[in-house]
C-alpha angles and dihedrals in degrees: 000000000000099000126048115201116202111198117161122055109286145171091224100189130155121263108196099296100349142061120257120202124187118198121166098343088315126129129203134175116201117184114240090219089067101055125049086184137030129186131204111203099180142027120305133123129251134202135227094243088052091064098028081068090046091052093055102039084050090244120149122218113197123194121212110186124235095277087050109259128143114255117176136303140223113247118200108244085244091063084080093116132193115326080201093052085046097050085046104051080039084071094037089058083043094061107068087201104061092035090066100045079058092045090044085067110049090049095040079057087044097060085031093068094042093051085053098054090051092045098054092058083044097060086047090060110272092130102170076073092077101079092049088059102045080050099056086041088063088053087052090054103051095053083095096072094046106113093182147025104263100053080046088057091042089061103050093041082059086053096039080055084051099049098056104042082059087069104080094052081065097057123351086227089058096064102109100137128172103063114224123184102180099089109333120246107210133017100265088063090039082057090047097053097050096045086055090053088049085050099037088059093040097051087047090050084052103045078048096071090059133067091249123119110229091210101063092082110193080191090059143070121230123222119209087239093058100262121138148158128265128279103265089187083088102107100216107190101005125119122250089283089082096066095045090052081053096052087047092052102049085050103054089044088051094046077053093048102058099258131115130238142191119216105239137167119280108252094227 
């Protein structure tokens, strides 16, 4: 087990060299050495021997709020990567051409997993789905001519539209379009935004394992008053294999880079 999801309210403490978490009158130990991340979805309290022991034994804690968004994370003090790989992905941010051709392709694997997940219930006879897919196609297409993020980001929120309203054509309980995040409307958007808190946090322990700096976003623009846009790296209704493409790519840009990585298991 890498990742530890906490999902009911809970005291989480340390008990010697475990972690002791106490739900509903419940208690369970769970040895430091099994689990590099642990999440906590809902309230609880937590000590600072809890995290003194994380921060020793290099595991992340990440905190979502009640309503399921992301809030922060404790990082251990060793997750401090190479000053050579940051000056390095720094430039690479600074060049806007080489900034976009990263950005191209994490959006290029982004349509590219929708348009999967629409293909595979077409070949299986949905064929209404075939539109939606040319149409995304033609987004795909036309990544090519973006010359900055947030045409980029333009064109994956119209196929994102796209891809929703397909739903429904799979399956008529399925039509849940438009997609509202705050707060959902319906199940099917409750579902979506806590699956993009369980992926945002998996993607962030990932790119942790790396020397990358998760801060330096090749999909957003940067204000000189420290305003941006928000991290479109975050795979809203793909399947696990998101996250993976996203791994991958965080290792190969670090091997470019000048860091080393280990290959690991995804935390999804």
């Amino acid at each position: 087990m890498e990742t530890l999801y906490i999902c009911g309210e809970a005291d989480i403490s340390r008990d010697e060299s475990t972690i002791l978490i106490k739900t509903h009158g419940a208690k369970k130990r769970v040895p430091i050495e099994a689990i590099r991340h642990i999440v906590v979805m809902s309230d609880g309290t937590l000590t600072t021997k809890f995290l003194a022991l994380t921060g020793r034994a290099g595991v992340r804690v990440s905190v979502f709020d009640y309503y399921g968004w992301f809030t922060g994370a404790f990082e251990p003090v060793a997750n401090t990567g190479s000053g050579e790989v940051k000056i390095r992905q720094a430039r690479l941010i600074l060049d806007p051409t080489r900034r976009m051709a990263v950005a191209r392709e994490i959006i290029r694997g982004t349509l590219f997993n929708i348009m999967e997940g629409l293909r595979y219930y077409a070949y299986r006879g949905a064929e209404d789905l075939k539109p939606a897919i040319e149409e995304i196609r033609g987004y795909e297409a036309r990544l090519a001519r973006a010359t900055d993020p947030e045409t980029l980001m333009g064109f994956e929120g119209i196929a994102r539209r796209v891809y929703y309203e397909a739903w429904g054509k799979v399956d008529a309980r399925l039509a849940f379009a438009p997609r509202v995040k705050r707060p959902p409307n319906n199940r099917i958007n409750c579902l979506l935004s806590f699956i993009n808190g369980l992926t945002y946090a998996a993607i962030r322990h990932e790119i942790s394992k790396t020397h990358l700096v998760w801060r330096c976003q090749s999909c957003t623009r940067h204000h000189r008053h420290g305003r941006r846009w928000r991290w479109i790296l975050r795979s809203r209704s793909s399947r696990s294999s998101s996250i993976v493409r996203s791994s991958r790519l965080c290792a190969r840009t670090s091997s470019r880079m000048g860091g080393s990585t280990k290959r690991k298991a995804c935390a999804c």
